[in-house]
C-alpha positions as CSV (number, residue, x, y, z in Angstrom):
1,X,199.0,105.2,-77.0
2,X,196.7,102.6,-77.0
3,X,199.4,99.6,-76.6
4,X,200.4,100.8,-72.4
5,X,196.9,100.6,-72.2
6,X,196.3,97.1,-73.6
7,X,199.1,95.6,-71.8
8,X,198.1,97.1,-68.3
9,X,194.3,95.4,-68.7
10,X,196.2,91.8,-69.3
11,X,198.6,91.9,-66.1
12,X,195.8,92.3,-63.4
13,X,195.2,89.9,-60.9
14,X,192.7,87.2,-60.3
15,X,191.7,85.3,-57.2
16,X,192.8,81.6,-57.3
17,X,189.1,80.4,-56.3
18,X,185.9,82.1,-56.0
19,X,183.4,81.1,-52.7
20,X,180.4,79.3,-53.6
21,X,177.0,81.0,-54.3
22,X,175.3,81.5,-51.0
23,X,172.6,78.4,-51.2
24,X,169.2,78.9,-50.7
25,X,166.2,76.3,-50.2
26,X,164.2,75.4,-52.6
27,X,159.7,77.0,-52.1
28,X,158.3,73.9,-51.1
29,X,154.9,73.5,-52.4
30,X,153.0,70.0,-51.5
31,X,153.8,67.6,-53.9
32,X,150.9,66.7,-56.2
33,X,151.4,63.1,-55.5
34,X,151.3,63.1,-52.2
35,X,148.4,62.5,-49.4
36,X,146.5,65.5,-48.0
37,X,143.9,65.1,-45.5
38,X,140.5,65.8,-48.1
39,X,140.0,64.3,-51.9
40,X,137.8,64.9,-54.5
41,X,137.6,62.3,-56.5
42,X,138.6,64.3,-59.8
43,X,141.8,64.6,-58.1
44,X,144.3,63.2,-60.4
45,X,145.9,61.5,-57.5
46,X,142.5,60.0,-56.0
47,X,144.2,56.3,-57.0
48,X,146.8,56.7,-54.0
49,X,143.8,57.5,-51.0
50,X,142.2,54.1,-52.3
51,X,143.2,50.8,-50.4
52,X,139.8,48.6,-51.4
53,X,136.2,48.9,-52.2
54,X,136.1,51.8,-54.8
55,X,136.4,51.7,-58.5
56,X,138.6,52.8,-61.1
57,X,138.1,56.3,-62.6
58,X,137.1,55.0,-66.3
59,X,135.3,57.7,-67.4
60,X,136.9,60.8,-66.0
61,X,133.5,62.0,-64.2
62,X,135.3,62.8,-60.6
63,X,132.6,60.0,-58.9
64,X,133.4,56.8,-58.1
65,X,131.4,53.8,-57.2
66,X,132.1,51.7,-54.1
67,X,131.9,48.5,-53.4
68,X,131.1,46.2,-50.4
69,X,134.0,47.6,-48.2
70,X,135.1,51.3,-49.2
71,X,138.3,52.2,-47.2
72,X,140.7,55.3,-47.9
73,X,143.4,56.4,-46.3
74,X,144.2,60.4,-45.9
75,X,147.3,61.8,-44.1
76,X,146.1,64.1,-41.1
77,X,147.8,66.8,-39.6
78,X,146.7,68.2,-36.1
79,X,143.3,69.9,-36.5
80,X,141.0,71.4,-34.2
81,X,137.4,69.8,-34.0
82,X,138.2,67.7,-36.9
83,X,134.9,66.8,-39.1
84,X,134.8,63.7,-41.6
85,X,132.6,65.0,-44.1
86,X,131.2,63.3,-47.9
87,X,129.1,64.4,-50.4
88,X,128.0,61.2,-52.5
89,X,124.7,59.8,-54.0
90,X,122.6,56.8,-54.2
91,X,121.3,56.5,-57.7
92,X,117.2,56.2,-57.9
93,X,117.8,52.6,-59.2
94,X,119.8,51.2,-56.8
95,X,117.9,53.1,-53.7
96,X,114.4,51.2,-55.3
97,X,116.2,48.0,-54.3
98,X,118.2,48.1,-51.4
99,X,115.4,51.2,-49.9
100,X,117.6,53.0,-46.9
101,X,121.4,52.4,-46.7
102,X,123.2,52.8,-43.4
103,X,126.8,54.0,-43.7
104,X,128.7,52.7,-41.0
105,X,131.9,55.1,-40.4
106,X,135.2,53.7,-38.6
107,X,138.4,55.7,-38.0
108,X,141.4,53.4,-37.6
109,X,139.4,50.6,-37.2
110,X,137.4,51.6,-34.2
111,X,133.4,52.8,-34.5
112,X,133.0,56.7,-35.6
113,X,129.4,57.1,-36.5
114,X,126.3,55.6,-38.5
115,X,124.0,56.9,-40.4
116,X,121.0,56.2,-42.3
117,X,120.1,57.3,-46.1
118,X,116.3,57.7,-46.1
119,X,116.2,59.1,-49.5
120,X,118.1,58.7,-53.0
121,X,119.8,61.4,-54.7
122,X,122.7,63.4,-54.0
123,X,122.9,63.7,-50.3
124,X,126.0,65.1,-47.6
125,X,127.4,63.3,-44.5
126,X,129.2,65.7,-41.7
127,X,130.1,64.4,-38.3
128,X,132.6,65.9,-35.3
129,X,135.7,63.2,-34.9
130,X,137.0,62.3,-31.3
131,X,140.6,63.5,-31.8
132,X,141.7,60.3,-29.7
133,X,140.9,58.5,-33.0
134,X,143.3,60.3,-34.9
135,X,146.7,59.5,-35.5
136,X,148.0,63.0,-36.3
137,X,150.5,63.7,-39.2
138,X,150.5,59.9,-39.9
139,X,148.1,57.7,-42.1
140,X,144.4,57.6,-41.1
141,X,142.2,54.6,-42.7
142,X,138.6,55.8,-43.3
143,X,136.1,53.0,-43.8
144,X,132.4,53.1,-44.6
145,X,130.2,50.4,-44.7
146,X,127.1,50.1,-46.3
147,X,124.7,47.7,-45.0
148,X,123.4,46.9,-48.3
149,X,124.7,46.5,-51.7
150,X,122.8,46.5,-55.1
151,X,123.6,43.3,-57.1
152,X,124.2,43.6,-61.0
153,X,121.8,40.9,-62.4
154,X,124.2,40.9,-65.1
155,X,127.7,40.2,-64.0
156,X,127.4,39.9,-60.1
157,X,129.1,43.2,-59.3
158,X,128.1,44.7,-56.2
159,X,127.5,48.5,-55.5
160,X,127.5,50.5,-52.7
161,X,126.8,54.2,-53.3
162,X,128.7,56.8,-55.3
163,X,131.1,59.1,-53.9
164,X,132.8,62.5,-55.4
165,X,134.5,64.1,-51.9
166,X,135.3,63.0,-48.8
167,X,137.8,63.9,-46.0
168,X,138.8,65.8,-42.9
169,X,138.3,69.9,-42.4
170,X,137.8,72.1,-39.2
């Protein structure tokens, strides 16, 4: 009885070709190498914002000293009433040489804002962008210039201020 049954299972049919899986894209996340519009400096990343003036993350503290001529570079998408905003520091023994810093702030190389640190410690910088500064979903070049540097007595280097964040929000 069971040997009709066996040999009717092994005469069926198959197609010649199957039709392919119906494809589907991929979640797209933002890629963790790639530039946003904000960084905090712990960011594993931070290296690729950098184009000059700020040094290597050596110790793994998520600050970073600059230098004579911080720039960064941040990739911008439209915003409404964009701010630049930082929160960094000037150390106690730098500040009782230089005495007030003032940051000079420039947007793709034209003039954003100054401003003047009366005081060491940690300290916070917010200021309203012009949106005719911006060039939107493209590279952006953030540069801020300190008018005054501390000098290392002991190898030459010269520092600005420390930084941990700094970037773009609404």
């Amino acid at each position: 009885m069971m040997l009709p049954a066996v040999f009717g299972a092994g005469c069926s049919t198959l197609p010649d070709s199957y039709p392919p899986p119906p494809q589907r894209q991929p979640l797209s996340a933002p890629s963790a190498t790639s530039l946003s519009y904000f960084l905090s400096m712990s960011n594993p990343n931070a290296d690729a914002y950098i184009v000059q003036g700020i040094s290597p993350d050596t110790e793994g503290t998520g600050y970073r000293w600059t230098f004579e001529h911080p720039v960064l570079r941040f990739l911008v998408p439209r915003m409404d009433h964009p701010k630049l905003v930082m929160d960094f520091a000037l150390p106690e023994r730098i500040f009782r040489t230089t005495g007030p810093v003032t940051l000079t702030f420039s947007l793709n190389g034209k003039y954003m804002d100054r401003s003047t640190c009366m005081r060491p410690g940690q300290l916070h910088y917010e200021h309203e962008v012009p949106a005719e500064l911006f060039h939107w979903d493209a590279i952006n070049l953030v540069s801020i210039e300190p008018d005054k540097v501390w000098t290392s007595p002991a190898d030459g280097t010269r520092l600005g201020f420390v930084v941990s964040r700094v970037g773009f929000v609404e």
